[in-house]
Each structure stands twice: as structure tokens, then as C-alpha cells.
TORKOL-4160 file (C-alpha; in steps of 0.2 Angstrom, whole numbers, padded with zeros to 4 digits, m for minus):
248
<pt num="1" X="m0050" Y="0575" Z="0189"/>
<pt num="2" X="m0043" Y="0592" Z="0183"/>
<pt num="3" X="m0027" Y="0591" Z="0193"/>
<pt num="4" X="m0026" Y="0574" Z="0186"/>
<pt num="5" X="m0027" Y="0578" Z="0169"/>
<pt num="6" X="m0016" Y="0594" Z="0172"/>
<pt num="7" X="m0003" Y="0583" Z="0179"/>
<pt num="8" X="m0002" Y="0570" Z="0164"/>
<pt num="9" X="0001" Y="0583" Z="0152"/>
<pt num="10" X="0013" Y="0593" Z="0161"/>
<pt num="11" X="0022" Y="0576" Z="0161"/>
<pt num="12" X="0019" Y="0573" Z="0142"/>
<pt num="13" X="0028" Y="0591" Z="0140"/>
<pt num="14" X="0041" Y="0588" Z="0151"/>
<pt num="15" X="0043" Y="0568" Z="0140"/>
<pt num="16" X="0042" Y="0578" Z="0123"/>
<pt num="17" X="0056" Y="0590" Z="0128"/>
<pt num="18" X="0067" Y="0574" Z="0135"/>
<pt num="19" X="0066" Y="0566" Z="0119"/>
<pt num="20" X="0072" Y="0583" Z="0109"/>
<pt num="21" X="0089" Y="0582" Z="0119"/>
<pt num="22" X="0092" Y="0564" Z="0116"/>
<pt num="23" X="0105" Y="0563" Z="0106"/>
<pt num="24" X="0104" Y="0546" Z="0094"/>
<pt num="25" X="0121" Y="0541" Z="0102"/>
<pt num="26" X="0111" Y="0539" Z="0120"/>
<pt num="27" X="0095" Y="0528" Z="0108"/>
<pt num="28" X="0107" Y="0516" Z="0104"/>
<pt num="29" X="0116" Y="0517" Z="0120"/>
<pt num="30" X="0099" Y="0512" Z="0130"/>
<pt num="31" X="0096" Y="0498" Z="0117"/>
<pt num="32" X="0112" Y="0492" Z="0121"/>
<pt num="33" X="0109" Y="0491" Z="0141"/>
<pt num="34" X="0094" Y="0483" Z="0138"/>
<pt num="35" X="0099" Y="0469" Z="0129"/>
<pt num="36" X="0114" Y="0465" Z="0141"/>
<pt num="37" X="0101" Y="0464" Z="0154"/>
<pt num="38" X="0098" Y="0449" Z="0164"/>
<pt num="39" X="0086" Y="0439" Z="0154"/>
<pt num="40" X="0075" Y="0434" Z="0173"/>
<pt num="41" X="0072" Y="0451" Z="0181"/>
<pt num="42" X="0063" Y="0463" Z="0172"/>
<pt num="43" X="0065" Y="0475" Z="0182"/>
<pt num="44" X="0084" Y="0477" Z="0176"/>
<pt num="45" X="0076" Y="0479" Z="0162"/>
<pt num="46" X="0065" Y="0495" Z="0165"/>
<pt num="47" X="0081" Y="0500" Z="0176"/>
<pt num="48" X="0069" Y="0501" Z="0191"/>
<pt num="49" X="0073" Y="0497" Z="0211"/>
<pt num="50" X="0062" Y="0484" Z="0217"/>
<pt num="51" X="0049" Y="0494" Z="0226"/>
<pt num="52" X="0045" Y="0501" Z="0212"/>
<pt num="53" X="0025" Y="0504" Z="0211"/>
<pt num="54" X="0012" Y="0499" Z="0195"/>
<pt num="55" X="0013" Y="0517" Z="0192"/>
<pt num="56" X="0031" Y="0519" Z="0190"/>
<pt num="57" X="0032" Y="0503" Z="0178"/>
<pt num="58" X="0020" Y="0512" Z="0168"/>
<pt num="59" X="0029" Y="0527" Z="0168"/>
<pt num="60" X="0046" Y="0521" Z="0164"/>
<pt num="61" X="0040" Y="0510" Z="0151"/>
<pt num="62" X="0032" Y="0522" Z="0141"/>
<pt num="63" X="0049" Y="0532" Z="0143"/>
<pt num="64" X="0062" Y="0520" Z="0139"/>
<pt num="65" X="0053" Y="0513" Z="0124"/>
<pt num="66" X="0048" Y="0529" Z="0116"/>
<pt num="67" X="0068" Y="0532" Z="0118"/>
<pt num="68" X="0071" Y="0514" Z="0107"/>
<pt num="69" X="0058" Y="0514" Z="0098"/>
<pt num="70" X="0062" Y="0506" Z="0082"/>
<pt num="71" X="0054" Y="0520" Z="0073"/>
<pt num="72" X="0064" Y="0532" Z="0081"/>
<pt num="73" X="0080" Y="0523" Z="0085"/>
<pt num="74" X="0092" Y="0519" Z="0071"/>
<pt num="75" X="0100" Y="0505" Z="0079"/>
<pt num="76" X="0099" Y="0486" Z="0069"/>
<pt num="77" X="0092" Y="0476" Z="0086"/>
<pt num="78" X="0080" Y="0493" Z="0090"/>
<pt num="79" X="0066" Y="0482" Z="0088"/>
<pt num="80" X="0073" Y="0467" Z="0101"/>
<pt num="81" X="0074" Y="0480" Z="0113"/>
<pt num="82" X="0058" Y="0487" Z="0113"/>
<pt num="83" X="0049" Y="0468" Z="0114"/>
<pt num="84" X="0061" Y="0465" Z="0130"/>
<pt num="85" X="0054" Y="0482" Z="0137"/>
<pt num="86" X="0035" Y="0475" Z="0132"/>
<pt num="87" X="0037" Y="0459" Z="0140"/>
<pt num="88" X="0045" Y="0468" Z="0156"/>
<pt num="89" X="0031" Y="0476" Z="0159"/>
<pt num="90" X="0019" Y="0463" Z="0156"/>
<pt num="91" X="0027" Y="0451" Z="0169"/>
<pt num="92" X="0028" Y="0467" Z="0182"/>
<pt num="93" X="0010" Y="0470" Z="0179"/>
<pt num="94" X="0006" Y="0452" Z="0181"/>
<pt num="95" X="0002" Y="0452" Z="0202"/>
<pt num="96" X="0007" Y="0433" Z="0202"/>
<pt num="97" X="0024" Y="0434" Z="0189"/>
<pt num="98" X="0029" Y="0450" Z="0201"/>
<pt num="99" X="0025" Y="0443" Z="0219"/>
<pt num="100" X="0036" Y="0428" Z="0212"/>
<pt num="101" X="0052" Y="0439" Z="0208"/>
<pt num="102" X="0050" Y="0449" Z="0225"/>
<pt num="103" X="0049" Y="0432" Z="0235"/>
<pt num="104" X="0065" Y="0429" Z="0228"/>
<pt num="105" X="0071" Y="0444" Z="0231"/>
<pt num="106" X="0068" Y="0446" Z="0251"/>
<pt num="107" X="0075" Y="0429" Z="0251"/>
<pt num="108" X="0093" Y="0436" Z="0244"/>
<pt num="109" X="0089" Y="0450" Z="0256"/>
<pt num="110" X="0087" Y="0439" Z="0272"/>
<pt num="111" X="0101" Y="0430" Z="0268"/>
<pt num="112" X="0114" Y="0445" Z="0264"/>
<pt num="113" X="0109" Y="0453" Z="0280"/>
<pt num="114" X="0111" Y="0438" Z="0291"/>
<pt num="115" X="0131" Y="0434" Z="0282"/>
<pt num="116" X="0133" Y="0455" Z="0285"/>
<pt num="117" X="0127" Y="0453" Z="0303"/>
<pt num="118" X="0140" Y="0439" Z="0307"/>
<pt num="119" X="0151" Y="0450" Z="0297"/>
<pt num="120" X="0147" Y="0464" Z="0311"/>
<pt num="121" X="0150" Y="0452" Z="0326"/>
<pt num="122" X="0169" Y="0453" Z="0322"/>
<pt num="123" X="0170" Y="0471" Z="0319"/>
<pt num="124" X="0169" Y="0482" Z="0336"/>
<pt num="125" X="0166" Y="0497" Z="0331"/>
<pt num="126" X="0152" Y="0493" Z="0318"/>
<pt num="127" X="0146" Y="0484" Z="0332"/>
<pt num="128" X="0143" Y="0496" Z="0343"/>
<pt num="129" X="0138" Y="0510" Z="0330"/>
<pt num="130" X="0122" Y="0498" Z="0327"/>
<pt num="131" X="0118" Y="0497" Z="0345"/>
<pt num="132" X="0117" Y="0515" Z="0345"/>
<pt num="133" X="0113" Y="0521" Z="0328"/>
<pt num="134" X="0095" Y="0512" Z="0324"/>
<pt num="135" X="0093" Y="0518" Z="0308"/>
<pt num="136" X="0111" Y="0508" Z="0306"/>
<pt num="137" X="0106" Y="0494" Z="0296"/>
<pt num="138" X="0092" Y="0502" Z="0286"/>
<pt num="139" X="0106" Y="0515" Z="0280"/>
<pt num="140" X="0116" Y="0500" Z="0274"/>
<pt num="141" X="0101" Y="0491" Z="0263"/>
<pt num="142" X="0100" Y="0508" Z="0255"/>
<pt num="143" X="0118" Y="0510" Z="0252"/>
<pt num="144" X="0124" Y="0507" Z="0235"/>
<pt num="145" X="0136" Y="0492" Z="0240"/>
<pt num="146" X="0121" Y="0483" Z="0247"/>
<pt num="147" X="0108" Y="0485" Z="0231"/>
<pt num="148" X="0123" Y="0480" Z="0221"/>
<pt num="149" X="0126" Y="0463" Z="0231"/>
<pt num="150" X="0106" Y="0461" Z="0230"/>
<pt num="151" X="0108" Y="0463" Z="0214"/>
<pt num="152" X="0119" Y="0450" Z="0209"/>
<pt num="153" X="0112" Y="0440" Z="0224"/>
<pt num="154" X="0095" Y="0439" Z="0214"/>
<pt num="155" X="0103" Y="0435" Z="0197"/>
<pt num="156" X="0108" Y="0418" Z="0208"/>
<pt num="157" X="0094" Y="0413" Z="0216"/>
<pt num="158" X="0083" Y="0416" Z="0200"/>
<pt num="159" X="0095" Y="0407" Z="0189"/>
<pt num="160" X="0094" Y="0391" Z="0201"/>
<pt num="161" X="0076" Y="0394" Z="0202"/>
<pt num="162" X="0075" Y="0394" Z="0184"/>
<pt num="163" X="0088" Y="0378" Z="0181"/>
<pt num="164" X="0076" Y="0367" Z="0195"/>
<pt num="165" X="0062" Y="0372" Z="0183"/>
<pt num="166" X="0067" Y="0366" Z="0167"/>
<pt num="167" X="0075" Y="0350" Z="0174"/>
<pt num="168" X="0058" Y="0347" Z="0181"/>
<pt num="169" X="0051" Y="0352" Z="0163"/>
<pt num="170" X="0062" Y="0340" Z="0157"/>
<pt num="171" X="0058" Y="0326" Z="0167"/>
<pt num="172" X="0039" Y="0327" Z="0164"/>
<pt num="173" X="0044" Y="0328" Z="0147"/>
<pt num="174" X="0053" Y="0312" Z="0145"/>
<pt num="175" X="0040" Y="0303" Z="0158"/>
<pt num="176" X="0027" Y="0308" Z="0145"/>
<pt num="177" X="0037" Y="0305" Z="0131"/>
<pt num="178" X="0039" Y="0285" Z="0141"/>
<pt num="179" X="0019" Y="0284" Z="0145"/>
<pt num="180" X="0017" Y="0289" Z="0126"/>
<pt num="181" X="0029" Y="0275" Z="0119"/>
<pt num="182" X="0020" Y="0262" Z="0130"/>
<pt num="183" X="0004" Y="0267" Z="0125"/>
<pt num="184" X="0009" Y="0266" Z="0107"/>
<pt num="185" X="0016" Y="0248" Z="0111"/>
<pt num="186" X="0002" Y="0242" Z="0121"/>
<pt num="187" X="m0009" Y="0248" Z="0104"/>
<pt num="188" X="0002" Y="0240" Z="0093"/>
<pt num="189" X="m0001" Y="0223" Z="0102"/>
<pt num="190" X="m0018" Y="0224" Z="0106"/>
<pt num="191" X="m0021" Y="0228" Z="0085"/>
<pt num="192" X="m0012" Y="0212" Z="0082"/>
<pt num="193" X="m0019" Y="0202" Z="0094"/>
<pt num="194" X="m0035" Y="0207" Z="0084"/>
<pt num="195" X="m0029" Y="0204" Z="0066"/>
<pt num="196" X="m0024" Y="0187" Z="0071"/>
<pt num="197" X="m0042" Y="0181" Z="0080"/>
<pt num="198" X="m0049" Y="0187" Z="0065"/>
<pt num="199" X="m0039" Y="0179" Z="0054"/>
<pt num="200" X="m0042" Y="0163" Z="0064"/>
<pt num="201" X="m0061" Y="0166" Z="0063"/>
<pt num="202" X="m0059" Y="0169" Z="0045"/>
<pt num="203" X="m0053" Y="0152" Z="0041"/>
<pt num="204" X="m0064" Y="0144" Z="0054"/>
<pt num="205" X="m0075" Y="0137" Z="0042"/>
<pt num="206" X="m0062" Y="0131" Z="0030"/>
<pt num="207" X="m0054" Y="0121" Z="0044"/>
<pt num="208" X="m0072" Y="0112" Z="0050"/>
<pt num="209" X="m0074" Y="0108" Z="0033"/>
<pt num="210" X="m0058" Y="0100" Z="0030"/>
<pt num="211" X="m0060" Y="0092" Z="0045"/>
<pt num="212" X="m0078" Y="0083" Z="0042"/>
<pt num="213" X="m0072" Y="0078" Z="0025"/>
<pt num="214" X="m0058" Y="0068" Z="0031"/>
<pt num="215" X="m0070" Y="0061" Z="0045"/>
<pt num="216" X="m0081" Y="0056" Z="0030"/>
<pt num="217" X="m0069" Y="0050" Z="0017"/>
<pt num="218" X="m0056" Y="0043" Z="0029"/>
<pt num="219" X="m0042" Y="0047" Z="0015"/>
<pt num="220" X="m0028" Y="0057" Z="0015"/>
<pt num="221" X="m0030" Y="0076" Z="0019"/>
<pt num="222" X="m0028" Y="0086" Z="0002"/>
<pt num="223" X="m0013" Y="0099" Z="0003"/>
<pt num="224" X="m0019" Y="0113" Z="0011"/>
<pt num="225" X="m0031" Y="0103" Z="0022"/>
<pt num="226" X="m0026" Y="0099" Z="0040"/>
<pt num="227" X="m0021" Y="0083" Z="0046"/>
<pt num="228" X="m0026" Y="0074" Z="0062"/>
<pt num="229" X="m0011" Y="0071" Z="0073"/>
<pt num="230" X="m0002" Y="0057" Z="0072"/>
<pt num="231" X="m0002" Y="0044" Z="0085"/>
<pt num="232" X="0015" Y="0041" Z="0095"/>
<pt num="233" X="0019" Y="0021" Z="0094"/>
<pt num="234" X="0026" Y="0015" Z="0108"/>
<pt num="235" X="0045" Y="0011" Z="0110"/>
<pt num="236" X="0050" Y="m0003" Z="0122"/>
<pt num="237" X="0068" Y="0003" Z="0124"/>
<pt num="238" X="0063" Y="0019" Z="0133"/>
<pt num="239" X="0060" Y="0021" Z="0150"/>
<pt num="240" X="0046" Y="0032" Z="0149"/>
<pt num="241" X="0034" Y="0019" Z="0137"/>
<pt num="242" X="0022" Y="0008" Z="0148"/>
<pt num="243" X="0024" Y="m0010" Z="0142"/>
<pt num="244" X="0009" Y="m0022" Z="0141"/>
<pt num="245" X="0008" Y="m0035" Z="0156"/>
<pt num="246" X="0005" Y="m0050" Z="0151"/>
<pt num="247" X="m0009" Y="m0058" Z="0158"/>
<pt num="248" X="m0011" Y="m0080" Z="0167"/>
């Protein structure tokens, strides 16, 4: 416990004297960097590799936003970077949001070896150095070309990753937005259904009445009153009118 603590203010000493030396010319140069980071890896923004450990986000965390903090650094957008730096390490805390970014990233790193492998079939010499050599193709994922193509290669596949997600967003959203609608209507209908059998029962009464009173009086029907039907006479011109038979 007392090597521990030993070690942790050594490294606030050694933080302390870092940020004495920085000049305000590097603050604002970091805020920069930061906000031209890609926007999906946060690891970009924490400028760390990807095998970078818990302990190291914490570390570099604490570093970079002491350096733009707003507080501390004079530049106008100070404060956005030092959010972007929060929610970076947030997401690289998160075990889920984290094991998400490095599937994506042994993905790009699968698929670069295997195009550098069919690359190496065609060069001889390279060919036979990594028959020899074992330690040939780990020294070429550590090589600087090779992180800078992973690099990129992750940009890609989180950005495709990304647009798949929002179009599916968007589709649930207009299918709930459809579901919704056709609720609404299916309400609308059913409410005016409603009105109009209860504006039928309402004048229930008035109509019975009416009706007795004629069936009573025999007269005409008052305005207002309904009427019985009319008969239909027949016509002997038309086809469809049965005509008496006369009968011997």
C-alpha cells in the first residue's frame, strides 16, 4: 500500500512539473487535435493505441484534460474539448461500448493482413523473408505504415457501422410514426362511431313517439316527424312490374 501511494505522488510530481513547461501555445494546440478527432473512436481522442489498458485511459485522461482544461487553457472552444475528453473516457470505461470498438477493430485488422498477405505472394523476397523471419508479420502490425492503415481502416468500418444504425433508427422511427397515425385514425373512427349511436339513442324516443302518433291520428306527419315510406304503384309499361291475371 506504501509503494502504491509512493508511486501515485511521484506521478503527481512528475504531472505538476509537465504542466509548468507547457507553454499556452501547446493548450490550444491539444484543443485543437482534439476537436479534429474522429467523432466514433475515442481512442483518437485520448491519443491512445488500442491496447491501451483501464489504467492507461485513466492516466491519459487526467493528463490531457488538466492540459485543456477551460480553467487553465485560454482558448474559445477549451470547454468542447474537455467534454469530448469526458465522454472518451466514459465510453472506454464502458466494458460493453469498449469491446464493441475493438471488435471493429480486429475486424479491419483481419482484413488488412489478409490484402498484405496476397500483396506478399507476388513479392519474392518478402515472401521468403516471412518464411524465415517469424517474427515477420508481427513486426509489420507494429510498424507505423500498418497502425496508420488501421487507423483509417477503423474510421471506415465505424462509419458504415454507424450509417446502418441510424438508417435502422430511422426506419423504426417512421414504422412507429405509421403504427401511431393508425392508432390515431382507428380512434378517430371508433369516437364517431360512438357519437353517432348515441345521437341515434338520443332521439330514440322522439322517433317512437312520432311514429305512434301518426299510427293513432292517421294524418300527415308534422314537420320534423318522420314519415312512413311511400308505397311504389305499379307501372304496366315496365318490364320489371308483375301484372294482375285475370282470372275465368
Amino acid at each position: 500500500m506504501g509503494e502504491a501511494a509512493a508511486a501515485a505522488e511521484e506521478d503527481d510530481l512528475l504531472l505538476k512539473k509537465f504542466f509548468t513547461e507547457v507553454s499556452e501555445v501547446e493548450r490550444d494546440n491539444e484543443v485543437v487535435r482534439i476537436l479534429s478527432c474522429f467523432k466514433l473512436n475515442p481512442f483518437e481522442y485520448l491519443n491512445l493505441p488500442f491496447s491501451a489498458s483501464p489504467e492507461d485511459v485513466r492516466k491519459q485522461y487526467r493528463k490531457l484534460s488538466l492540459l485543456v482544461h477551460p480553467d487553465k487553457c485560454k482558448h474559445p472552444q477549451a470547454k468542447e474539448a474537455f467534454g469530448a475528453l469526458a465522454k472518451a473516457q466514459q465510453l472506454l470505461l464502458d466494458s460493453q461500448e469498449k469491446d464493441y470498438i475493438l471488435s471493429q477493430v480486429t475486424a479491419a485488422q483481419e482484413e488488412l493482413l489478409m490484402k498484405w498477405k496476397k500483396q506478399l505472394k507476388k513479392d519474392t523476397a518478402s515472401k521468403i523473408k516471412s518464411l524465415v523471419d517469424e517474427k515477420f508479420e508481427e513486426q509489420y502490425v507494429k510498424s507505423d505504415e500498418f497502425q496508420q492503415q488501421l487507423k483509417l481502416k477503423v474510421r471506415q468500418l465505424l462509419t458504415d457501422q454507424e450509417w446502418r444504425r441510424r438508417k435502422m433508427a430511422m426506419r423504426i422511427s417512421e414504422e412507429e410514426g405509421r403504427l401511431k397515425k393508425d392508432e390515431e385514425e382507428q380512434k378517430e373512427m371508433w369516437k364517431k362511431k360512438r357519437e353517432h349511436e348515441e345521437q341515434w339513442e338520443g332521439t330514440r324516443e322522439n322517433r317512437v313517439s312520432s311514429w305512434r302518433d301518426f299510427m293513432k291520428s292517421g294524418k300527415k306527419a308534422k314537420k320534423g316527424e318522420l314519415r312512413p315510406p311511400k308505397l311504389k304503384t305499379e307501372d304496366p309499361n315496365k318490364s320489371y312490374v308483375q301484372r294482375p291475371v285475370k282470372r275465368g
